[in-house]
N, C-alpha and C positions, 0 to 999 in steps of 0.2 A: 617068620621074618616079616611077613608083611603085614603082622599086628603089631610088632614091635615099630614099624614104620610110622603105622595108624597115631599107634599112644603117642610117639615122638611129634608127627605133627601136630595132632589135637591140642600138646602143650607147649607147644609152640604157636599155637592161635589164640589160646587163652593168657600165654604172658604179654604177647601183641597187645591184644585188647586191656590189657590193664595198664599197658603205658600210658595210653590217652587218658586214661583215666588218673595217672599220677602227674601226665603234664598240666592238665586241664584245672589238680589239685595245688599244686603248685601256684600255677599262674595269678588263681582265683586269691591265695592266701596271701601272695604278695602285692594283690590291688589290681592285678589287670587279666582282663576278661573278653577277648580277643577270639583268644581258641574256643573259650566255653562258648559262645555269641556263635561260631564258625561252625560247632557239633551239633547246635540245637536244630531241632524241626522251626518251619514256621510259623508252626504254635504248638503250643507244647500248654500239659497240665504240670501247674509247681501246683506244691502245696509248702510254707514256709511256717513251722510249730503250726498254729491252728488256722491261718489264711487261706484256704484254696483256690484254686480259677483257672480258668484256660485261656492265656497270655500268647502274642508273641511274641517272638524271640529277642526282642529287642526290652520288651517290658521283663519277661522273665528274667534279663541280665541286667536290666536296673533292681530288680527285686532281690536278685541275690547279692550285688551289691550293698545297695540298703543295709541289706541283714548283715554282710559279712565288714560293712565300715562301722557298724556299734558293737562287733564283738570281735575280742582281740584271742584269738585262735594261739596256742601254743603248742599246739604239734597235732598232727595227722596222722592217720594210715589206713590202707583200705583194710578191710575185713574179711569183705566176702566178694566172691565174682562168678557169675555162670551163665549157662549159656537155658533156653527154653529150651522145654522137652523137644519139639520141633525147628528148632536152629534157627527159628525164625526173630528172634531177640536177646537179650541178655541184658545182664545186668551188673550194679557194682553197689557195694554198698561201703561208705567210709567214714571213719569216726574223728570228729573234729574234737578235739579237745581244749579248752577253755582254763584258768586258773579256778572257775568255780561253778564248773559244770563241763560235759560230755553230750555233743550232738551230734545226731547219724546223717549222713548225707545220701541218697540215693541216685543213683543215675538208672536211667530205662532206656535203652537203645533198641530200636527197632530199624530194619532193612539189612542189607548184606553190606561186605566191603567197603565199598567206597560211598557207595549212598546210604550208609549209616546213620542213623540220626538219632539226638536223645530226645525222646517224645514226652518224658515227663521227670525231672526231679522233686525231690523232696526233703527237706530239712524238717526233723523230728528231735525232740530231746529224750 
């Protein structure tokens, strides 16, 4: 009974965490970047296709802007999402789709709870 508990909550913290991760996708594809700007660490590694750097949080969300106001996105979904071997992070990974081409979006969350932060995204095709 008190494994059945366990798996019940565990997938209950991993549907949690993937919400932020579809509001954040959301917001981001209809133009406003608020919540994503609110998740970020105060500096954070992007890497945007082949650009990388260690930005903060305010440049990171000009950067992805940039990117995401010259490419017109037709549908989303996450893909993948888990947690480190050691609970000390996790991740999401989601697929932006384009009329003529498919890019993966990464997010890296590091800290617990409520001091969660995403410490590095990534846009790859």
């Amino acid at each position: 009974m008190k494994n059945l508990f366990l798996i019940c909550l565990l997938g209950l913290s991993i549907q949690t965490n993937a919400q932020i991760e579809k509001k954040i996708l959301k917001q981001i594809i209809g133009g406003e970047y608020t919540l994503l700007g609110s998740q970020l660490d105060d500096r954070i590694d992007i890497c945007i296709l082949d650009n990388q750097d260690f930005v903060t949080k305010q440049q990171a969300v000009a950067d992805v802007k940039t990117f995401l106001d010259g490419t017109k996105i037709t549908s989303w979904d996450i893909i993948h999402n888990g947690n480190s071997k050691g609970n000390t992070s996790r991740y999401a990974v989601a697929e932006l789709n384009t009329s003529e081409t498919k890019y993966r979006m990464m997010f890296y969350f590091s800290g617990n709870g409520d001091k969660e932060s995403i410490t590095e995204l990534r846009i790859e095709k």
